[in-house]
PDB file of N, H, CA, C and O in Angstrom:
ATOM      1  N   UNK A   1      -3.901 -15.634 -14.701  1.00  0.00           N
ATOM      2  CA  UNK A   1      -3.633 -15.586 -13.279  1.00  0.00           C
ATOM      3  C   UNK A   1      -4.966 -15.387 -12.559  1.00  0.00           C
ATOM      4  O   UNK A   1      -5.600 -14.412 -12.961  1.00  0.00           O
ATOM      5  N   UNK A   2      -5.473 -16.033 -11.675  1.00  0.00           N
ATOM      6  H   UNK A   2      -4.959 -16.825 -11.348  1.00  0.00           H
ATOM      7  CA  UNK A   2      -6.830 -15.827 -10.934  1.00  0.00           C
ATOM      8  C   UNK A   2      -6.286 -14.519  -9.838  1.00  0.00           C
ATOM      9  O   UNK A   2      -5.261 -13.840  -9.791  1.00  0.00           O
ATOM     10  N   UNK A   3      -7.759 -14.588  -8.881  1.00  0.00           N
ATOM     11  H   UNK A   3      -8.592 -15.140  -8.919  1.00  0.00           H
ATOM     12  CA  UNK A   3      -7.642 -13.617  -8.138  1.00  0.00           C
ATOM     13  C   UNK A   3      -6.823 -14.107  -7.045  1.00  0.00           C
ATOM     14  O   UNK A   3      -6.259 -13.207  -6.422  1.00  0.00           O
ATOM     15  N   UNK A   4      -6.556 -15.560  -6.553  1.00  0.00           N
ATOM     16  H   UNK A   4      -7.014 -16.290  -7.060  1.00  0.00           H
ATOM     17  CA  UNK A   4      -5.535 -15.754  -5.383  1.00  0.00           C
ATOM     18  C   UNK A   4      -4.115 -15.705  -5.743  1.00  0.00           C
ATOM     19  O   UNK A   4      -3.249 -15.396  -4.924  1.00  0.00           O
ATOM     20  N   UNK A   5      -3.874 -16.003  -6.950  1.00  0.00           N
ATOM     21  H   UNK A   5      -4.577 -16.253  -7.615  1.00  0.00           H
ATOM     22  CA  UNK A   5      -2.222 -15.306  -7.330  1.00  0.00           C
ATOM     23  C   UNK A   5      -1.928 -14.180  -7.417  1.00  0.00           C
ATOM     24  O   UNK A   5      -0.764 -13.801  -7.542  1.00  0.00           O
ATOM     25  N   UNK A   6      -2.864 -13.475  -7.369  1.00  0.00           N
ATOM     26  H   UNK A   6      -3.810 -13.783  -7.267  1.00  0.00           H
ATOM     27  CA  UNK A   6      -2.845 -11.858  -7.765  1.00  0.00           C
ATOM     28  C   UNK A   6      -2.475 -11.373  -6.296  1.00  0.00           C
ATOM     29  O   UNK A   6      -1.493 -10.697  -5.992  1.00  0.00           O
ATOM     30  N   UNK A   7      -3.528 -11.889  -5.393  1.00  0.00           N
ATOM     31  H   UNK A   7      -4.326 -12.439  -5.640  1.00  0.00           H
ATOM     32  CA  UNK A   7      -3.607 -11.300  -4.000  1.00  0.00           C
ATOM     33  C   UNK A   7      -2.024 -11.653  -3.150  1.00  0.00           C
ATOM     34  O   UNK A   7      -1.213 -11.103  -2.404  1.00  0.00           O
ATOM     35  N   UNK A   8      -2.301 -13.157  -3.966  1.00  0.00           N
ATOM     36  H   UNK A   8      -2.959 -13.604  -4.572  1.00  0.00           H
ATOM     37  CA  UNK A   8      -0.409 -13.328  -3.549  1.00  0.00           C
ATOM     38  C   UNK A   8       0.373 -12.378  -3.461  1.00  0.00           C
ATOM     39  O   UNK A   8       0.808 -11.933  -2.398  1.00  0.00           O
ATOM     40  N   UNK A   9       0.660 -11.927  -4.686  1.00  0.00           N
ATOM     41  H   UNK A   9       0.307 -12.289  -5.549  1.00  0.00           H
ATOM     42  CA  UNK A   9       1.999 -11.521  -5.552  1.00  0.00           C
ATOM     43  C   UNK A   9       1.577 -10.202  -4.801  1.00  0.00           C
ATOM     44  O   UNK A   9       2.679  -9.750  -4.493  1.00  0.00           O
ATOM     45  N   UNK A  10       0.564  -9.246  -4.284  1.00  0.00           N
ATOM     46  H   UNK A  10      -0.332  -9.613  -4.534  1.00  0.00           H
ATOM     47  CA  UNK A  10       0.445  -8.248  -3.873  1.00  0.00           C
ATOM     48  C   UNK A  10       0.668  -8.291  -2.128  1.00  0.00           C
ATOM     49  O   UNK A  10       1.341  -7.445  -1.540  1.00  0.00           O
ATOM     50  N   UNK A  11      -0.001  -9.394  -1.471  1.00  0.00           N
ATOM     51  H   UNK A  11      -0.547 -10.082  -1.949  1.00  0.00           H
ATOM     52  CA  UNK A  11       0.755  -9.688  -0.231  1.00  0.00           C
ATOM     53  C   UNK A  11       2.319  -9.925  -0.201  1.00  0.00           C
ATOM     54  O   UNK A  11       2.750  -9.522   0.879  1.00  0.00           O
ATOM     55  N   UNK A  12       3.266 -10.410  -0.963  1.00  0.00           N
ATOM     56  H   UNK A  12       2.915 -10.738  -1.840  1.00  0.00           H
ATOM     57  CA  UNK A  12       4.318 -10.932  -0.744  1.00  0.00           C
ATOM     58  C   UNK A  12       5.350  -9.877  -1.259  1.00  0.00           C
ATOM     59  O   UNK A  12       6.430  -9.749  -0.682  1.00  0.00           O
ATOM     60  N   UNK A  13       4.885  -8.833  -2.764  1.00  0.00           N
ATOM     61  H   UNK A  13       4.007  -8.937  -3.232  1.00  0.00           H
ATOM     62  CA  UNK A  13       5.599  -7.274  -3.055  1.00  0.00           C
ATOM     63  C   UNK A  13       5.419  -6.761  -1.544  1.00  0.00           C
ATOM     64  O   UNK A  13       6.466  -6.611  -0.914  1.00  0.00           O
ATOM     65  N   UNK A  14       4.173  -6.467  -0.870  1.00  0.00           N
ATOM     66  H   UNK A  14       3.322  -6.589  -1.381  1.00  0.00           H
ATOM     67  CA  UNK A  14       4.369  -5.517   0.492  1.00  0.00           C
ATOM     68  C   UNK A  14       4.654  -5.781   1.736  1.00  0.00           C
ATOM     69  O   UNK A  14       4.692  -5.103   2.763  1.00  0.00           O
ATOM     70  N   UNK A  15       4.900  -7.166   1.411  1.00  0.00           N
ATOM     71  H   UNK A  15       4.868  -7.716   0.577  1.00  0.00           H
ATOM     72  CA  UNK A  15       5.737  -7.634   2.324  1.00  0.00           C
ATOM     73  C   UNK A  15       7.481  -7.002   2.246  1.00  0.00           C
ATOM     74  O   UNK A  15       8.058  -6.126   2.891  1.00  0.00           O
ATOM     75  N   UNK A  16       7.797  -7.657   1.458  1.00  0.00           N
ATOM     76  H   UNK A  16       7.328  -8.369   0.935  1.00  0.00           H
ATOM     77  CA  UNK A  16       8.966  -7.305   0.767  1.00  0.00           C
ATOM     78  C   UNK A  16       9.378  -5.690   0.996  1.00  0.00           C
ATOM     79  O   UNK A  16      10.342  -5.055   1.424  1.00  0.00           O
ATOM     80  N   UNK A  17       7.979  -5.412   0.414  1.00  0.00           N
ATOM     81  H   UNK A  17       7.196  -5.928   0.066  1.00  0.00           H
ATOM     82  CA  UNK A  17       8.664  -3.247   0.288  1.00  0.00           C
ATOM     83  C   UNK A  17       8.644  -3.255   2.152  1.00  0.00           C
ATOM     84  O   UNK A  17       9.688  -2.873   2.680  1.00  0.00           O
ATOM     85  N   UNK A  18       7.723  -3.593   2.890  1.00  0.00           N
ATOM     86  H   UNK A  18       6.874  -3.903   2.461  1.00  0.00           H
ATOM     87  CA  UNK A  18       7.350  -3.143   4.441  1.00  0.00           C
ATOM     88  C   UNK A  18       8.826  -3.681   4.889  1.00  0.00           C
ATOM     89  O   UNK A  18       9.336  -3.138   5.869  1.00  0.00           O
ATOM     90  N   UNK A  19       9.538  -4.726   4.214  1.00  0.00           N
ATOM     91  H   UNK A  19       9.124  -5.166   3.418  1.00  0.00           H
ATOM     92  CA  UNK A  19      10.556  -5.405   5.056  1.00  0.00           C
ATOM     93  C   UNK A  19      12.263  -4.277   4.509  1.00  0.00           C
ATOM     94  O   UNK A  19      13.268  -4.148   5.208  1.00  0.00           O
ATOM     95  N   UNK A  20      12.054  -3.725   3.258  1.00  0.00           N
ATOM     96  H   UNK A  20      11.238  -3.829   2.689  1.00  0.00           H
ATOM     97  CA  UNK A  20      13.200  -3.335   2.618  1.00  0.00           C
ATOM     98  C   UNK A  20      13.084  -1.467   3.129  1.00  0.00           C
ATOM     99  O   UNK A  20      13.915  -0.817   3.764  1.00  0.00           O
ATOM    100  N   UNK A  21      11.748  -1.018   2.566  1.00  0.00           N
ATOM    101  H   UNK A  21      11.073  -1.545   2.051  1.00  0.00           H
ATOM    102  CA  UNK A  21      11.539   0.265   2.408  1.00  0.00           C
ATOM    103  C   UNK A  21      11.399   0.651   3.667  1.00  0.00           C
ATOM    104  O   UNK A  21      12.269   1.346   4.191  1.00  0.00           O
ATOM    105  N   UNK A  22      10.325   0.273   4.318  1.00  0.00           N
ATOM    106  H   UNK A  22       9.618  -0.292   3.893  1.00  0.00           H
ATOM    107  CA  UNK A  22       9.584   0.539   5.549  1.00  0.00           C
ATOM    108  C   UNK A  22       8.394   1.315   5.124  1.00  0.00           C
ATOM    109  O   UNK A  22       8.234   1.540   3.924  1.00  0.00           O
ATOM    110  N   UNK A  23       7.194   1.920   6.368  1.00  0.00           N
ATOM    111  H   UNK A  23       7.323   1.737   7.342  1.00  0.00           H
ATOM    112  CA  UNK A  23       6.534   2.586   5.593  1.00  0.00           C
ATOM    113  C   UNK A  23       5.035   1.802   4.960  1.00  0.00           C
ATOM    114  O   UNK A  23       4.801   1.803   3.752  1.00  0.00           O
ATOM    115  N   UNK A  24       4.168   1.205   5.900  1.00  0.00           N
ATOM    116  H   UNK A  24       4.358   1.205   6.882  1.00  0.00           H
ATOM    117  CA  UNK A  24       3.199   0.378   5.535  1.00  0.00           C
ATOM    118  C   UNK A  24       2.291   0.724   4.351  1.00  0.00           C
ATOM    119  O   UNK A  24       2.006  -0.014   3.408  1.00  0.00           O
ATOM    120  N   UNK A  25       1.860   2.074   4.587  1.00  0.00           N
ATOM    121  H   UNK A  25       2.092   2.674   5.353  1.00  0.00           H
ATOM    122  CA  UNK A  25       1.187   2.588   3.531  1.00  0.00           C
ATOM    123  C   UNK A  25       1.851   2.496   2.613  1.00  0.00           C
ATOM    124  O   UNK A  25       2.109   1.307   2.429  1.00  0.00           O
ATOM    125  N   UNK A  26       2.337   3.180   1.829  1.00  0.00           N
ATOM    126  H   UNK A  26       2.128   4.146   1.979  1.00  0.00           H
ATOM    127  CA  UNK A  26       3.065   3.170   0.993  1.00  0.00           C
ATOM    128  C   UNK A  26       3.749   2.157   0.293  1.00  0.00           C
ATOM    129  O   UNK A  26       4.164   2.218  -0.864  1.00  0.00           O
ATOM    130  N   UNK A  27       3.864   0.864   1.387  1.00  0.00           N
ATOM    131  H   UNK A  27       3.526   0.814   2.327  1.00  0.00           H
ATOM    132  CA  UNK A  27       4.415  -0.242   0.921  1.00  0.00           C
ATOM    133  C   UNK A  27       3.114  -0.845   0.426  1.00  0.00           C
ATOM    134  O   UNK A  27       3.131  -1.449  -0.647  1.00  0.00           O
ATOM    135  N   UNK A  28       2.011  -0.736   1.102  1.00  0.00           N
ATOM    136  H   UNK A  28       1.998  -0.246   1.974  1.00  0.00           H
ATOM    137  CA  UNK A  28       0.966  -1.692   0.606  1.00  0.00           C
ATOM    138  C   UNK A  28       0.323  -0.744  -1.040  1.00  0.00           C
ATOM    139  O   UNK A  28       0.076  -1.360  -2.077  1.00  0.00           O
ATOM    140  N   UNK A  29       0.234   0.151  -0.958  1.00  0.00           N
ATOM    141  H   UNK A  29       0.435   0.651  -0.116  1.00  0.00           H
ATOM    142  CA  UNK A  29       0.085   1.087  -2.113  1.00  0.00           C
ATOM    143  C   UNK A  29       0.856   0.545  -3.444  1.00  0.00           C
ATOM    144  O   UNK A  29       0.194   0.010  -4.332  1.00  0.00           O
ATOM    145  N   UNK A  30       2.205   0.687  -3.560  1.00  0.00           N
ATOM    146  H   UNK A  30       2.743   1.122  -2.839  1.00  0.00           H
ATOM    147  CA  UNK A  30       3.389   0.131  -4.355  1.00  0.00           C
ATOM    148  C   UNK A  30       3.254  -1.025  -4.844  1.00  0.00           C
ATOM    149  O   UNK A  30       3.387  -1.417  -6.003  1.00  0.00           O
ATOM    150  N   UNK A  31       2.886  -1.750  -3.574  1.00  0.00           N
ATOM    151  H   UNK A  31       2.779  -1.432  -2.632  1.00  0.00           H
ATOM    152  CA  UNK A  31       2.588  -3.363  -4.237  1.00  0.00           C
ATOM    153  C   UNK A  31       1.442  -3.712  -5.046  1.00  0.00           C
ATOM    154  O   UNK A  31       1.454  -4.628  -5.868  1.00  0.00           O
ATOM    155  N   UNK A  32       0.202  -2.777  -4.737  1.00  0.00           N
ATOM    156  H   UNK A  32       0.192  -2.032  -4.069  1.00  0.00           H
ATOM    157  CA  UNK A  32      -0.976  -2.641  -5.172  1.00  0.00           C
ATOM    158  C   UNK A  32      -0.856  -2.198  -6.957  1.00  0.00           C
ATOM    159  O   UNK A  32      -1.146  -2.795  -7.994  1.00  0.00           O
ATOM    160  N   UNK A  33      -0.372  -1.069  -6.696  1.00  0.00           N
ATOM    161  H   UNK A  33      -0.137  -0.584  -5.854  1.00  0.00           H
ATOM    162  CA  UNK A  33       0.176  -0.277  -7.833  1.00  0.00           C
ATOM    163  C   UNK A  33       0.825  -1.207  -9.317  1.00  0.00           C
ATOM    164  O   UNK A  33       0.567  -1.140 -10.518  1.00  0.00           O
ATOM    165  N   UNK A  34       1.721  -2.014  -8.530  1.00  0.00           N
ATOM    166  H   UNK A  34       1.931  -2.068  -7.554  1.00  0.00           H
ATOM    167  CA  UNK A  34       2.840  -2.608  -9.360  1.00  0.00           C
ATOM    168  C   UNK A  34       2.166  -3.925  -9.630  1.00  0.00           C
ATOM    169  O   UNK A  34       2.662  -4.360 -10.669  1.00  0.00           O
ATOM    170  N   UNK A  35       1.339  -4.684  -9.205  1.00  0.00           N
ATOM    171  H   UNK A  35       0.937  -4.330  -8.361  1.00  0.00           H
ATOM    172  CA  UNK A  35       0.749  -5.934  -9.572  1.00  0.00           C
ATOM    173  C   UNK A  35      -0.262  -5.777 -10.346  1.00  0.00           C
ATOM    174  O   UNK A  35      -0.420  -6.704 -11.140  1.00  0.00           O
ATOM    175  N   UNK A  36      -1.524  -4.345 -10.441  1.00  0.00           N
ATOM    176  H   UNK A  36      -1.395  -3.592  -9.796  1.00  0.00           H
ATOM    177  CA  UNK A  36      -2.548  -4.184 -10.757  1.00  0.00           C
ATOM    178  C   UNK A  36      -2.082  -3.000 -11.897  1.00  0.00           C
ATOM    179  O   UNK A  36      -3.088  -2.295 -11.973  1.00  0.00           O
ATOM    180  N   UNK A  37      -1.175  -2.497 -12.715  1.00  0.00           N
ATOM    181  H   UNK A  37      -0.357  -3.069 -12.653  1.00  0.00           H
ATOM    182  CA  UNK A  37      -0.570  -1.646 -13.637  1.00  0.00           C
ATOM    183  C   UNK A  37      -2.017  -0.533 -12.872  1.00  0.00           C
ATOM    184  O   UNK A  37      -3.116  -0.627 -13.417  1.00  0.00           O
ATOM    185  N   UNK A  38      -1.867   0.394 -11.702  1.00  0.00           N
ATOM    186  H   UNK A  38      -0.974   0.470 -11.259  1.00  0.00           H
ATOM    187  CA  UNK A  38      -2.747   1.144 -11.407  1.00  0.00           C
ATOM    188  C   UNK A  38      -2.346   2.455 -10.561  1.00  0.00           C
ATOM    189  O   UNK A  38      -1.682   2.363  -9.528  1.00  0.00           O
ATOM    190  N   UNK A  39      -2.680   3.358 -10.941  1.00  0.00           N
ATOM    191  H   UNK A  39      -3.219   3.433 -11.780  1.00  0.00           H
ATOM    192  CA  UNK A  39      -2.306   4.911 -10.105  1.00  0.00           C
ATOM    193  C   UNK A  39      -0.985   5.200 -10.531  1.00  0.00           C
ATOM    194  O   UNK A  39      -0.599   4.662 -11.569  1.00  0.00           O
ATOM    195  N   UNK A  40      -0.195   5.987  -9.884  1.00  0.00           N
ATOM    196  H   UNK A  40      -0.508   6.424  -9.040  1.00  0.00           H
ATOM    197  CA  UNK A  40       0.589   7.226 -10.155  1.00  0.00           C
ATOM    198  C   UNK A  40       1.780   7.222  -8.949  1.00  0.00           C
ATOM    199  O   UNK A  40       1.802   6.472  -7.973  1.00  0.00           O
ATOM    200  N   UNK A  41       2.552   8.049  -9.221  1.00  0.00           N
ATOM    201  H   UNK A  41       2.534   8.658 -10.014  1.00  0.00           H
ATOM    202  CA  UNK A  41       3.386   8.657  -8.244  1.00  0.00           C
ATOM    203  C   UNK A  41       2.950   9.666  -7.489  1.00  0.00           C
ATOM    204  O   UNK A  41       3.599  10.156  -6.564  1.00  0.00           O
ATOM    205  N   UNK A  42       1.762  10.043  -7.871  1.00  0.00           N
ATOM    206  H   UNK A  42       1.235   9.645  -8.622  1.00  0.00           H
ATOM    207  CA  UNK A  42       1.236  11.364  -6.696  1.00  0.00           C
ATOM    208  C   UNK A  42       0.660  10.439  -6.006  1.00  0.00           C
ATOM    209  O   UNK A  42       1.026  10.639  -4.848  1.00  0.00           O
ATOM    210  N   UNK A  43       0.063   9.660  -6.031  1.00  0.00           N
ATOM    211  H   UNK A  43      -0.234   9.498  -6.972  1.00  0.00           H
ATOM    212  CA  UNK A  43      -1.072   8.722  -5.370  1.00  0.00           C
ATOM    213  C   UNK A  43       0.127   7.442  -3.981  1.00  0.00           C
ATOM    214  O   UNK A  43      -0.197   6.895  -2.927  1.00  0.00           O
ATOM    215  N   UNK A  44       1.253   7.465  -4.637  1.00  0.00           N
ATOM    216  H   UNK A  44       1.516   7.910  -5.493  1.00  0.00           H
ATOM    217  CA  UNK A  44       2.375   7.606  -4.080  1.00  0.00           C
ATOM    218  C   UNK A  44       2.747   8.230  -2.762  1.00  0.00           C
ATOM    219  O   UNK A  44       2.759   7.866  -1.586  1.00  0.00           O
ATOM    220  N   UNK A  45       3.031   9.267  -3.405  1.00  0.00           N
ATOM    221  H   UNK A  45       3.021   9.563  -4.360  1.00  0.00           H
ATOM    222  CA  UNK A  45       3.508  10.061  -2.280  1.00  0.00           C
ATOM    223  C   UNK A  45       2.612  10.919  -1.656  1.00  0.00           C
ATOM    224  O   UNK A  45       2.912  11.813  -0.864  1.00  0.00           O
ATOM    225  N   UNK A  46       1.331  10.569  -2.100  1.00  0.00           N
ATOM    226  H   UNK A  46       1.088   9.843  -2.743  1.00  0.00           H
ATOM    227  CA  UNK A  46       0.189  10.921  -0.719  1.00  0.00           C
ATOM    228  C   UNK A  46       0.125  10.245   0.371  1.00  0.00           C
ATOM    229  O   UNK A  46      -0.189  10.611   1.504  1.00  0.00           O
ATOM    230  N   UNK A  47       0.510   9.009  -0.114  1.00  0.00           N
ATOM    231  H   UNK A  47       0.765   8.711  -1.034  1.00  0.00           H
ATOM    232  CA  UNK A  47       0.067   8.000   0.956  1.00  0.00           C
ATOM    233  C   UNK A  47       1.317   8.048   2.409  1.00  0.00           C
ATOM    234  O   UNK A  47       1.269   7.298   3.384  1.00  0.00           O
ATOM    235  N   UNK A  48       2.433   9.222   2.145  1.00  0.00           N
ATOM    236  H   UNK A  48       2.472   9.831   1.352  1.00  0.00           H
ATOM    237  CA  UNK A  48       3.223   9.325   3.199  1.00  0.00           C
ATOM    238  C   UNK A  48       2.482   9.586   4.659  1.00  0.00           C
ATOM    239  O   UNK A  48       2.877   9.295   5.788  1.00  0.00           O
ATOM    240  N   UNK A  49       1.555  10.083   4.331  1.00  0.00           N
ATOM    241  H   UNK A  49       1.234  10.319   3.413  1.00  0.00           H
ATOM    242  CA  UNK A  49       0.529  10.882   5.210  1.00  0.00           C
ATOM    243  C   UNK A  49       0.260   9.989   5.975  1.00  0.00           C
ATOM    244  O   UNK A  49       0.518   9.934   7.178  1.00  0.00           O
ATOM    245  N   UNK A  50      -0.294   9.206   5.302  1.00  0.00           N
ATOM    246  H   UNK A  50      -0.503   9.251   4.326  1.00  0.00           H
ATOM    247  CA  UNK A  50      -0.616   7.627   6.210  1.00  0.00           C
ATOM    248  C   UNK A  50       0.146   6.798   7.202  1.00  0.00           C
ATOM    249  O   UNK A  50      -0.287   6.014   8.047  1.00  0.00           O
ATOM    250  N   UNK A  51       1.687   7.233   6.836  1.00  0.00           N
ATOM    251  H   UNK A  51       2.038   7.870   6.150  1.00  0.00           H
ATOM    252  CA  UNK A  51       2.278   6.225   7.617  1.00  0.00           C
ATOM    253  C   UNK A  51       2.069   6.335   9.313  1.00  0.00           C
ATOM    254  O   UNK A  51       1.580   7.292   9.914  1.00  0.00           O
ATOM    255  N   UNK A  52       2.586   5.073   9.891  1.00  0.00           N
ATOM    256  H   UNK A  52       2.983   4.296   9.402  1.00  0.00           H
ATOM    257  CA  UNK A  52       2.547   5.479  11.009  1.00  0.00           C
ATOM    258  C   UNK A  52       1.292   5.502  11.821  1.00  0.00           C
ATOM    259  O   UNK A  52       1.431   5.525  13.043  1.00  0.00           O
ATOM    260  N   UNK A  53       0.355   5.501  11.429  1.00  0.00           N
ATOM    261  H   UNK A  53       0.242   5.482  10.435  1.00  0.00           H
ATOM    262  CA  UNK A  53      -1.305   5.466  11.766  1.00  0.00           C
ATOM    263  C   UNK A  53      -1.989   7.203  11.448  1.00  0.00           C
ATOM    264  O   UNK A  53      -2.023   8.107  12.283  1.00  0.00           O
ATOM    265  N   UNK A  54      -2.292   7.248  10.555  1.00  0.00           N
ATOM    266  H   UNK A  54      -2.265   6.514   9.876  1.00  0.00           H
ATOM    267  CA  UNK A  54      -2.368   8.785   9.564  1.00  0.00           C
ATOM    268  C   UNK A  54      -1.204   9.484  10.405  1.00  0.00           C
ATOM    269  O   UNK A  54      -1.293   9.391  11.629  1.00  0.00           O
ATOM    270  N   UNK A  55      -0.397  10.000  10.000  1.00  0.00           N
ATOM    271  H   UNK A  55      -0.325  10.076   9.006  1.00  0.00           H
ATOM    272  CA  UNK A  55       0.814  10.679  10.371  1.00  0.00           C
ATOM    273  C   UNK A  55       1.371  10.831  11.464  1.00  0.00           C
ATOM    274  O   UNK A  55       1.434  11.857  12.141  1.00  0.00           O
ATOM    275  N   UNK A  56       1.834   9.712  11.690  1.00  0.00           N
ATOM    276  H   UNK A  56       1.783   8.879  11.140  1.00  0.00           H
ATOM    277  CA  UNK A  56       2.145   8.759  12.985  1.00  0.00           C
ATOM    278  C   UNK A  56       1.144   9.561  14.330  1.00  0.00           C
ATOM    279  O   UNK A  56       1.487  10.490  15.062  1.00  0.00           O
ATOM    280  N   UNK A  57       0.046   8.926  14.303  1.00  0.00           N
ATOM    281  H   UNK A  57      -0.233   8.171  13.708  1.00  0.00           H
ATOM    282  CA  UNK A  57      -0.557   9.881  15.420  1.00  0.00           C
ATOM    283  C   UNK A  57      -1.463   8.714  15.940  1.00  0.00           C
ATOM    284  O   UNK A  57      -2.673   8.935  15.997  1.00  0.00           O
ATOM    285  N   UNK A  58      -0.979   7.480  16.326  1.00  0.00           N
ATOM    286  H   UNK A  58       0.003   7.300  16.280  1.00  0.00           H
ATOM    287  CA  UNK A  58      -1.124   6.369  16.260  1.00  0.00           C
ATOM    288  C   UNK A  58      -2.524   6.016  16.093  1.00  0.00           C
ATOM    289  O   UNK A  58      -3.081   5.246  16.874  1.00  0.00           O
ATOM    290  N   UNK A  59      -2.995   6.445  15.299  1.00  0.00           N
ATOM    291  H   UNK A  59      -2.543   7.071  14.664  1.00  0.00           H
ATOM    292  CA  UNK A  59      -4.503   6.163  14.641  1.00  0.00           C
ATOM    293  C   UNK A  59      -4.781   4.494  13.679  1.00  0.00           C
ATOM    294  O   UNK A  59      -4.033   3.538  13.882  1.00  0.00           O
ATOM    295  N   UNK A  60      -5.484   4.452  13.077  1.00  0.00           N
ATOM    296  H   UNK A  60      -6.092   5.229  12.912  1.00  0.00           H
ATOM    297  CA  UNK A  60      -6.094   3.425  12.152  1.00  0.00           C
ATOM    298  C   UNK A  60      -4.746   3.023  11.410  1.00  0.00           C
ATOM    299  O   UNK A  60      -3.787   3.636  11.879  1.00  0.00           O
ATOM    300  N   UNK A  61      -4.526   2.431  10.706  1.00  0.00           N
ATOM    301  H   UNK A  61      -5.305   1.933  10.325  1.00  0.00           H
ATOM    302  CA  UNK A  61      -3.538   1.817  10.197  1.00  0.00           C
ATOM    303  C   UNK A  61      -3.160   2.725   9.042  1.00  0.00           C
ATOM    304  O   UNK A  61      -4.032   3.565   8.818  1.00  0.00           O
ATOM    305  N   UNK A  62      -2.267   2.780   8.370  1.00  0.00           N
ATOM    306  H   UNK A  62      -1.558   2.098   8.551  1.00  0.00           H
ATOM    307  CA  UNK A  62      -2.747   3.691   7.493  1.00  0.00           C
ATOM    308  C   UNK A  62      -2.671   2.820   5.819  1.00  0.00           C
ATOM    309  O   UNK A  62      -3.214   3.211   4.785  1.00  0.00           O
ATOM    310  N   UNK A  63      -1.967   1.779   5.974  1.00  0.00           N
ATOM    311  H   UNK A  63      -1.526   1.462   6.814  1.00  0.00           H
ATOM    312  CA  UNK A  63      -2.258   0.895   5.241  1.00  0.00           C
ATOM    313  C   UNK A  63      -3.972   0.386   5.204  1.00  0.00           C
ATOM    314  O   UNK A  63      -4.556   0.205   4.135  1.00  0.00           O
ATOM    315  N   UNK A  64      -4.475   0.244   6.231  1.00  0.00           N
ATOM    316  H   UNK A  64      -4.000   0.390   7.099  1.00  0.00           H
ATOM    317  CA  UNK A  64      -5.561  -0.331   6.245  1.00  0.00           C
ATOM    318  C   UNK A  64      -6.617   1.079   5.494  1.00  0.00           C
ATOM    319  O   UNK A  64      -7.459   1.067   4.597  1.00  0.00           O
ATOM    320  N   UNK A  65      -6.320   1.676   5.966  1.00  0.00           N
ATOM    321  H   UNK A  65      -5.636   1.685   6.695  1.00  0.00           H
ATOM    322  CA  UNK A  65      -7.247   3.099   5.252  1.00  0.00           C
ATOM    323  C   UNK A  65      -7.276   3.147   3.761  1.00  0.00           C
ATOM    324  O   UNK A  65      -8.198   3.651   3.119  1.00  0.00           O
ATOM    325  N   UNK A  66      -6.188   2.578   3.237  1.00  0.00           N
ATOM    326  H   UNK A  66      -5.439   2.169   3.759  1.00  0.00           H
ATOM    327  CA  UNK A  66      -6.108   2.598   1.764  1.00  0.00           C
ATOM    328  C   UNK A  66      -6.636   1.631   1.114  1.00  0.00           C
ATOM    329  O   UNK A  66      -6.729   1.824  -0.099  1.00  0.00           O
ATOM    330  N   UNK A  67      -7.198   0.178   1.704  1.00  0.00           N
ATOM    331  H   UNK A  67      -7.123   0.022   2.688  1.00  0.00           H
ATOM    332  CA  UNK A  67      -7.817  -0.379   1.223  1.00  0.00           C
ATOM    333  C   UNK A  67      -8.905  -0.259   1.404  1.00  0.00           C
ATOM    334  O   UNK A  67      -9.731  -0.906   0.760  1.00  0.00           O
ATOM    335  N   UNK A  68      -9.166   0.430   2.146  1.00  0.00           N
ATOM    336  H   UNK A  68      -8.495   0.956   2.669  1.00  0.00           H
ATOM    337  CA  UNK A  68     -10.932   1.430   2.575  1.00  0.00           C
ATOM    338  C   UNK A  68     -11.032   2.387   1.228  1.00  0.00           C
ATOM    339  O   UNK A  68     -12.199   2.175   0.898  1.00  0.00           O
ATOM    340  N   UNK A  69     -10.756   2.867   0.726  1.00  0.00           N
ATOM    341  H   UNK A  69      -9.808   3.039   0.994  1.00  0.00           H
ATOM    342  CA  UNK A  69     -10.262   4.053  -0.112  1.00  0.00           C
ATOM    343  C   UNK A  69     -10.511   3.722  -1.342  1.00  0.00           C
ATOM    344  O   UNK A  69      -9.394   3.307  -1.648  1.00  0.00           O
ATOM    345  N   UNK A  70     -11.456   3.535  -2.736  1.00  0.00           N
ATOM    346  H   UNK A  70     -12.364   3.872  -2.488  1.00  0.00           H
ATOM    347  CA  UNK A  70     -10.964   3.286  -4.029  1.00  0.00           C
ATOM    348  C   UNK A  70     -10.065   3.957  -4.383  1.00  0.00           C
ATOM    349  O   UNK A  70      -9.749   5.100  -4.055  1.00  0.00           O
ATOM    350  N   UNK A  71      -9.667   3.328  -5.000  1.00  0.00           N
ATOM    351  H   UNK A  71      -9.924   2.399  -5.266  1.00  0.00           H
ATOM    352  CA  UNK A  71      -8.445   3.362  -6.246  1.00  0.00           C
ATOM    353  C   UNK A  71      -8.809   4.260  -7.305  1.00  0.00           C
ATOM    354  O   UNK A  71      -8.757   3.751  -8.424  1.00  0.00           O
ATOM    355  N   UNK A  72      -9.217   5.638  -7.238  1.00  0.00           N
ATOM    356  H   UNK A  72      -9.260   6.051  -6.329  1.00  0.00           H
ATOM    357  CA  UNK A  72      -9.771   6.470  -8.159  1.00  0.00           C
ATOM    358  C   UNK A  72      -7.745   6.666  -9.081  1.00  0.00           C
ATOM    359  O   UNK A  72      -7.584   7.376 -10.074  1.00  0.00           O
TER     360      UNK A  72
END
């Protein structure tokens, strides 16, 4: 699989979770997570923090912050 099927399958999971779950961060996290076998369930449910624009305080995206962020 190259890197544009990859980016696919990770745009179109957080699509999917943003459209089912709600919850951008977290949706883009999940999809990240689940395409790339990478991080945890704490890494998870940190990212609640984020939603909303860091905890709905209509800031930076909070999806977008996480791709600012390595993937430690």
């Amino acid at each position: 699989m190259d890197i544009e099927d990859v980016v696919k399958k990770i745009r179109d999971l957080a699509y999917y979770y943003e459209l089912t779950y709600h919850g951008c961060s977290q949706c883009v996290l999940k999809a990240m997570q689940d395409s790339l076998n990478i991080g945890n369930s704490l890494m998870f449910k940190a990212a609640t923090a984020f939603a909303g624009g860091v905890a709905e305080a209509g800031e930076i995206c909070g999806a977008l912050i996480e791709e600012l962020w390595p993937l430690a």
